[in-house]
ZAMARGU-4260 file (C-alpha; in steps of 0.2 Angstrom, whole numbers, plus 5000, padded with zeros to 4 digits):
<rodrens>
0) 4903/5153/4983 | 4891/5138/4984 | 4900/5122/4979 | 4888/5120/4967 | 4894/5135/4957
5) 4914/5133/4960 | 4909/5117/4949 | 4899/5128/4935 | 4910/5140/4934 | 4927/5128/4934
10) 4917/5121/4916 | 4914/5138/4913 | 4935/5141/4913 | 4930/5154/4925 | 4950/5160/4930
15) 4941/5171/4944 | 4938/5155/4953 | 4954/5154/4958 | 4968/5171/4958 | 4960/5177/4941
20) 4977/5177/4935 | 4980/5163/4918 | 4972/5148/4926 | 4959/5149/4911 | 4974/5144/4901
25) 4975/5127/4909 | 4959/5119/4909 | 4965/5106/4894 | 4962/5092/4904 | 4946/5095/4909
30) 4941/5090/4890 | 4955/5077/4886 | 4947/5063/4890 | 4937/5067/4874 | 4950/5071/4863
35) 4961/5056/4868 | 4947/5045/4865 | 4950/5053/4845 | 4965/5048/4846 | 4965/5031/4855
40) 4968/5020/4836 | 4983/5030/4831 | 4992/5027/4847 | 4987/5009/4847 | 4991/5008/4830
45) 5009/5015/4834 | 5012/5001/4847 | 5005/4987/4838 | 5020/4990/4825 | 5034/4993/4839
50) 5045/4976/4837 | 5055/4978/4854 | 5060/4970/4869 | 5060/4984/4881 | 5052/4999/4883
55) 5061/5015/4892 | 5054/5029/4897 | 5064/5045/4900 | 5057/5060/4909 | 5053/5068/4925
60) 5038/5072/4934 | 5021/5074/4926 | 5031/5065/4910 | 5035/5049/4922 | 5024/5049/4939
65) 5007/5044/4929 | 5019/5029/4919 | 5025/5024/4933 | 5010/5023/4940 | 5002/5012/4924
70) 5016/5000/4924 | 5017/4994/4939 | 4997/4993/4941 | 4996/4983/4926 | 5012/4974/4928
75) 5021/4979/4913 | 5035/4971/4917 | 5046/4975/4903 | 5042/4995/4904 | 5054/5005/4913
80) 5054/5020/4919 | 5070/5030/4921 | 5071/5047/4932 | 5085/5045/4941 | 5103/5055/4940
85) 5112/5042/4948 | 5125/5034/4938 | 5123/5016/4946 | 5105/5017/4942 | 5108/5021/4924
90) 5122/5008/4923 | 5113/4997/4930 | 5097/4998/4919 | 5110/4997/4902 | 5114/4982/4907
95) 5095/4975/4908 | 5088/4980/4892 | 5089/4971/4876 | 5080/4977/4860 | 5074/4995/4865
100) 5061/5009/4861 | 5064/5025/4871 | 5049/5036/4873 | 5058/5053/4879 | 5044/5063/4888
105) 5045/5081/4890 | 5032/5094/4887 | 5047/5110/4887 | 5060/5098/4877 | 5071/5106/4889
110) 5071/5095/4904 | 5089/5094/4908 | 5088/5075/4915 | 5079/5070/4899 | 5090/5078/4886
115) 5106/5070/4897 | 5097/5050/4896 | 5093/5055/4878 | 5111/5059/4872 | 5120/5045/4885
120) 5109/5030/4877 | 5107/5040/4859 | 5127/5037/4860 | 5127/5018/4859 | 5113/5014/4847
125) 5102/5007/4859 | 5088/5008/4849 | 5073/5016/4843 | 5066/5034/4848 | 5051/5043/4848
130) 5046/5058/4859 | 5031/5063/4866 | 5033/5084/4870 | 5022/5100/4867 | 5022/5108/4849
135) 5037/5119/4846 | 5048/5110/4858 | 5065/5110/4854 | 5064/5089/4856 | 5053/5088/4841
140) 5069/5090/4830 | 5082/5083/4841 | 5093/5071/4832 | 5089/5052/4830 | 5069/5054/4834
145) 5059/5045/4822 | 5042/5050/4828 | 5035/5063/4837 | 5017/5064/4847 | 5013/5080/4853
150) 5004/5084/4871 | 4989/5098/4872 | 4999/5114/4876 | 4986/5121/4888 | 4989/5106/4901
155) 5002/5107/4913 | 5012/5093/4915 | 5004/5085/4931 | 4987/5086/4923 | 4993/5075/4909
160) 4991/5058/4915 | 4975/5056/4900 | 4985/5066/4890 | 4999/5057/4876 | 5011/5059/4890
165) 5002/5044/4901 | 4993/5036/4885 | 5007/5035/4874 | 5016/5024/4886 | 4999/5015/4891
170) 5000/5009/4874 | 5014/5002/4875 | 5010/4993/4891 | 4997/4984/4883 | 4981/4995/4888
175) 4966/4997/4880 | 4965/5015/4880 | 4948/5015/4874 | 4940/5005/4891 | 4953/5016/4901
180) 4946/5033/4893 | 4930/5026/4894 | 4930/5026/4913 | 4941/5044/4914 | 4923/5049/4902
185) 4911/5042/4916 | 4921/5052/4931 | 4920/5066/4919 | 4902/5067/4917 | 4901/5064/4935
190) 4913/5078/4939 | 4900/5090/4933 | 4885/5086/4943 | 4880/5100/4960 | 4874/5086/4968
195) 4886/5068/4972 | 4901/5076/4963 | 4917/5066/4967 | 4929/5076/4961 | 4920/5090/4969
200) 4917/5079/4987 | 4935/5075/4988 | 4942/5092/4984 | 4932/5100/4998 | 4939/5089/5010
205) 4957/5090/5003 | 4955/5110/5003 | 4953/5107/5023 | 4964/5093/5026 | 4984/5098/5031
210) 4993/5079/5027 | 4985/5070/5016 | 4993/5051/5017 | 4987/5040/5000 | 4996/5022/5000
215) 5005/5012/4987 | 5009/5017/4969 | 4995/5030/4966 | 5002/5040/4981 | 5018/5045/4970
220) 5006/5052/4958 | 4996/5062/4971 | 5011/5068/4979 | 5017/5080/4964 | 4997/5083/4959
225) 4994/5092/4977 | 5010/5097/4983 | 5015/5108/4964 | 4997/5113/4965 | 4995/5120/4982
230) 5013/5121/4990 | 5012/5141/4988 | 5011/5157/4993 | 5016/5152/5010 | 5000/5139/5009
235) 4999/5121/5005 | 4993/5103/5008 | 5008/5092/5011 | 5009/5072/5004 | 5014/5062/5015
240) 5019/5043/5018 | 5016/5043/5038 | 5008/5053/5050 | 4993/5061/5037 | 4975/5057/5036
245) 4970/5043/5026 | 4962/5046/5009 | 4955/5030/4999 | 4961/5025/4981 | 4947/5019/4972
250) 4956/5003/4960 | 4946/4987/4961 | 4954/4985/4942 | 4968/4994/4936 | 4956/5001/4922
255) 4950/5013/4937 | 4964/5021/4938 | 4957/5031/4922 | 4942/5037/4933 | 4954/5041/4949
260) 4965/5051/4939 | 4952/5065/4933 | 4945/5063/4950 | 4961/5070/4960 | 4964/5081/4944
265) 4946/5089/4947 | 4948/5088/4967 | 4964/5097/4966 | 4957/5113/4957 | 4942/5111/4968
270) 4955/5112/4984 | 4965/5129/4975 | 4952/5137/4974 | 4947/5134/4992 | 4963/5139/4997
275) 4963/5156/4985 | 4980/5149/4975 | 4982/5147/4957 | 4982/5126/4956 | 4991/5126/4939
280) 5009/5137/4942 | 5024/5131/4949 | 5033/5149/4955 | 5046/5139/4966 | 5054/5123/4956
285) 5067/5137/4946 | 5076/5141/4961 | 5082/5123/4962 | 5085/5122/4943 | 5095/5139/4944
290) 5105/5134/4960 | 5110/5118/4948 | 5114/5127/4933 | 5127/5138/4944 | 5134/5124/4954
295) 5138/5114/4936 | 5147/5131/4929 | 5157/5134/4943 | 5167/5119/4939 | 5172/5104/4950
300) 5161/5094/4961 | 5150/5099/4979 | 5158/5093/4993 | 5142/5088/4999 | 5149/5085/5017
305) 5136/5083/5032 | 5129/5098/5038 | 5115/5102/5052 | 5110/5093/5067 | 5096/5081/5064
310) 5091/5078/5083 | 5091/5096/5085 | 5079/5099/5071 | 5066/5087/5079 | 5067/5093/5095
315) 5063/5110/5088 | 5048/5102/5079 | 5031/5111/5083 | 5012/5105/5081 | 5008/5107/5062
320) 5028/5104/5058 | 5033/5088/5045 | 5049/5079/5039 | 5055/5079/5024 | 5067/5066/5017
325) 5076/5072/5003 | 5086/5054/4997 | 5098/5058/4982 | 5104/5040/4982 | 5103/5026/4972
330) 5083/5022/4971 | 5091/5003/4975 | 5096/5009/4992 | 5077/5016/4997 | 5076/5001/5009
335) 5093/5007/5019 | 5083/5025/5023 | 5072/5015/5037 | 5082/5020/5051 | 5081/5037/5047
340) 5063/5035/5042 | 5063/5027/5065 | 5069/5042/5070 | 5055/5055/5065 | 5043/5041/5068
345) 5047/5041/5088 | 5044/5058/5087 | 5028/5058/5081 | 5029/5070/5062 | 5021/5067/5049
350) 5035/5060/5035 | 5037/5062/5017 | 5050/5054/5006 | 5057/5059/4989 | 5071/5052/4979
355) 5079/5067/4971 | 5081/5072/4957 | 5062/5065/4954 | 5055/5076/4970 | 5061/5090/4964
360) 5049/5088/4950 | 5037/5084/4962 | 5037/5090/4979 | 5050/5104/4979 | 5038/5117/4975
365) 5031/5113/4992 | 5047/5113/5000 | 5050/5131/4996 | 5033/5139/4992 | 5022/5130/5005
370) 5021/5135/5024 | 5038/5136/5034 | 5032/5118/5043 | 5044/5106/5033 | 5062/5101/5040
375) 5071/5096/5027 | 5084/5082/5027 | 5095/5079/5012 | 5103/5062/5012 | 5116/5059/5000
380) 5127/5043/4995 | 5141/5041/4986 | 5138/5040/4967 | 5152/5027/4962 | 5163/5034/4946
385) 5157/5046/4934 | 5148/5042/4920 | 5150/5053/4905 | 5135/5061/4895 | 5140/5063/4879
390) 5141/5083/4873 | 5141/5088/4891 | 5157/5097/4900 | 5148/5086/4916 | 5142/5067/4919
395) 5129/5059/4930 | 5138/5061/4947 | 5142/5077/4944 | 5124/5082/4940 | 5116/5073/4955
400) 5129/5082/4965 | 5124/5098/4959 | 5107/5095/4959 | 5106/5089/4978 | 5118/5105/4982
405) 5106/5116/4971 | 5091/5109/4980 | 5100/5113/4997 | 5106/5128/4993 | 5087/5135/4987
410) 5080/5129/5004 | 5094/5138/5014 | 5088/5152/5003 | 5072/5153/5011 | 5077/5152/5027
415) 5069/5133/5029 | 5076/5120/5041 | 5088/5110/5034 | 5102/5097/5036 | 5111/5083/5026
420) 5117/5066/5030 | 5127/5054/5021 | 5119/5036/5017
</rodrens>
């Protein structure tokens, strides 16, 4: 297939570009630009009349990454975003805030992380809620949410950064959504030429590139993008902080971030279908989900004790093999990971790091769908006292526990190369 027709028959929602499977399903994005830019005064309107001193967002993933991504581009300084587990993070963010909106993001409603920030800080009449989810989510009629926007269902979460779920919060940033669609529109139109496509140009390249290394903020956006889209069926491109080839991020203005997003959404289902993968599934991230929900009904807490030998792991290390720093501690404590981030450097591996639980929403479809190249290594700290989450039998230690011993035991599952370390 020439390049030029994998681009007509992308806009043609042609699923046999891909596996031939439900991809046609999942082409929302490719038109939301347009919708949103309907939408962009009712969104406006909504935060001109929010009378706050902070704005929280709660969510995961494709709810938080392109939010993330927004507030620190544009300095929105008073915008947090909470996807974290850790009780001393969560503490600590309580004790920050004044006023509050909470924006609670989830496209199922059924987010576990979400639902457990929800009811803690629903508890204390902290503030003011709205959500932003998918019609017929259970969210929409959760207790104590005044206002509801509702996400395009045929868009998978980390597609939606022009979607409610990165423009609602841009709203409340300050953005002008309109000059910020405006430019998404322009890499839109662009998107569909034969002939100087950048999405196209870029997803060629991607399709045939094995690490792909994207610096600062935008990287944390890129890294669930292309790792959920292609870490599968035993294929993948890996995200990584060191050791990948250098890919550009074109933001002279924080408003370019509305083109670069459709760019690396176009470029990443220019890159699946290169690679003969459905770009818009997620087959793997249950097994970590399930492994949690087990660990939490058996009772008590993981042990979580070291296991594995780190040295031997790298020694074992092969051409085309990658690190993978799997950091369930306190997003505070990052810094403290840099001598273990030494270590796989003098041997030369590509690295990733993720703090959990936000990789799993992220990069753990990689982990455990992509090829058997990644050593895994879980590093764990210890949580400080239990903080209870109203109308749970569990609290926040307890849940990051069982998450990072889900995680670990889903890896083992597959057979990957795995150990843990304590902080």
């Amino acid at each position: 297939m020439s390049p030029a027709e994998l681009v007509e028959r992308i806009w043609a929602h042609d699923a046999t570009v891909w596996t031939g499977a439900d991809e046609a399903q999942w082409l929302g994005w490719l038109d939301e630009p347009a919708r949103m830019g309907e939408r962009a005064d009712e969104l406006l309107a909504f935060a001109a009349q929010v009378d706050a001193d902070d704005v929280v967002l709660l969510g995961m993933g494709g709810s938080s990454l392109a939010p993330l991504v927004l507030a620190r581009a544009f300095g929105a300084e008073r915008f947090h975003v909470l996807d974290t587990t850790h009780p001393a993070a969560i503490r600590r963010l309580g004790g920050e805030l004044g006023r509050t909106l909470f924006v609670v993001s989830s496209k199922s409603g059924s987010t576990i992380e979400t639902l457990s920030h929800l009811a803690y800080f629903r508890e204390g009449d902290a503030g003011t809620f709205v959500a932003v989810t998918d019609p017929g989510s259970p969210l929409a009629e959760a207790e104590g949410i005044s206002r509801v926007f509702h996400g395009e269902p045929t868009i998978g979460g980390r597609y939606s950064a022009l979607s409610p779920f990165g423009l609602v919060p841009a709203a409340l940033m300050g953005i002008d959504l309109v000059r910020l669609l405006g430019r998404a529109e322009e890499m839109r139109e662009a998107c569909r030429l034969a002939e100087g496509n950048p999405g196209l140009e870029l997803g060629l390249e991607l399709a045939e590139t094995a690490f792909v290394q994207v610096a600062g903020d935008f990287g944390l956006w890129v890294e669930q993008l292309l790792a959920e889209s292609t870490g599968k069926g035993g294929k993948g491109i890996a995200p990584v902080a060191e050791g990948g080839r250098p890919f550009d991020v074109r933001l002279p203005d924080p408003y370019e971030l509305g083109q670069e997003f459709f760019r690396w959404e176009f470029a990443t289902a220019v890159a699946g279908a290169r690679l003969g993968l459905n770009p818009f599934d997620q087959p793997d991230v249950q097994a970590a989900k399930d492994r949690t929900q087990a660990v939490l009904a058996e009772g008590g807490e993981p042990e979580l004790e070291p296991e594995g030998d780190l040295d031997a792991l790298l020694e074992s290390a092969v051409d085309g093999d990658w690190v993978a720093i799997q950091a369930f501690v306190d997003p505070a404590r990052e810094d403290e990971l840099e001598p273990l981030r030494a270590r796989v450097r003098e041997r030369g591996l590509p690295l990733a790091v993720g703090l959990g639980p936000r990789y799993l929403h992220s990069t753990g479809q990689l982990h455990k769908g992509g090829p058997d190249t990644v050593i895994a290594v879980q590093v764990v700290d210890d949580p400080g006292d239990e903080l209870p989450i109203p109308g749970r039998n569990f609290g926040f230690r307890r849940l990051i526990r069982a998450q990072a011993d889900g995680d670990y035991q889903a890896l083992l599952e597959r057979g990957r190369r795995v150990c843990r370390m304590r902080l």
